[in-house]
N, C-alpha and C positions, 0 to 999 in steps of 0.2 A: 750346747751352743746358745749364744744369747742372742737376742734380736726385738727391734726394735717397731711398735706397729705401726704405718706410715698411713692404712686406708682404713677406717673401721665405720664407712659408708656400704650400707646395704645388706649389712650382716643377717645370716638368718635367723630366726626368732630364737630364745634362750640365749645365744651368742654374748659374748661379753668382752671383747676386747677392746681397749683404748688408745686412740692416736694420741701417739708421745709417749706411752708406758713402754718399757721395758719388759721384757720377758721369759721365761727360758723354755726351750723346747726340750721338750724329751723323746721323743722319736717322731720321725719323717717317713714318708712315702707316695707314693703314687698311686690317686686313686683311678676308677676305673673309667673317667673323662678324662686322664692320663694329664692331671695336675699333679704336682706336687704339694703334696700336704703335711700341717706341721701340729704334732700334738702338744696342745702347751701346758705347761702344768701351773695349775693351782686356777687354772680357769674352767669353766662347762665345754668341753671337747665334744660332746653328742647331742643331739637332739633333732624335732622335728619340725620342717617347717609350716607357715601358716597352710600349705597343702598338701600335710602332710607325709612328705618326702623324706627321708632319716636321711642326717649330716653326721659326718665324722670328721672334727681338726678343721682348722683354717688354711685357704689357700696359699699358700708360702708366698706371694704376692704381694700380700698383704705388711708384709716387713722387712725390713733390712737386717740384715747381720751385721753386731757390735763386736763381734770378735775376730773381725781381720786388725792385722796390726799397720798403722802407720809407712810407709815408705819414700823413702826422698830418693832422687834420681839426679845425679849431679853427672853434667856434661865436662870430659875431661879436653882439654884442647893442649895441644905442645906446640908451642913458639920456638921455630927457628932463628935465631940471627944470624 
């Protein structure tokens, strides 16, 4: 799935994602604050932060999904005369 980072205000220390980049996810879960989390590749998915706390993945929050597709919704009306 691709997705797009929309917040990358407050990240925890090592973090490196960017609002407006593009990105791909390679596996999702829930962690155990019962967020959902998204591990993204080619970025630093682990680390700890400045008190020492260990992070795994970014909150799924954090991004939108690029891979819905488009849909148009057309209102059908039938005219009696």
């Amino acid at each position: 799935m691709k997705v797009v980072c929309i917040d990358d205000k407050k990240l925890p220390q090592g973090a490196s994602v960017t609002e407006g980049a593009e990105y791909k996810v390679i596996k999702q879960y829930v962690n155990a604050m019962e967020q959902k989390v998204y591990i993204i590749d080619g970025v630093v998915n682990e680390g700890r932060t400045q008190f020492g706390l260990h992070w795994i993945g970014y909150r799924a929050e954090r991004f939108a999904p690029l891979d819905k597709k488009a849909v148009e919704i057309y209102d059908e009306y039938e005219m009696y005369v």
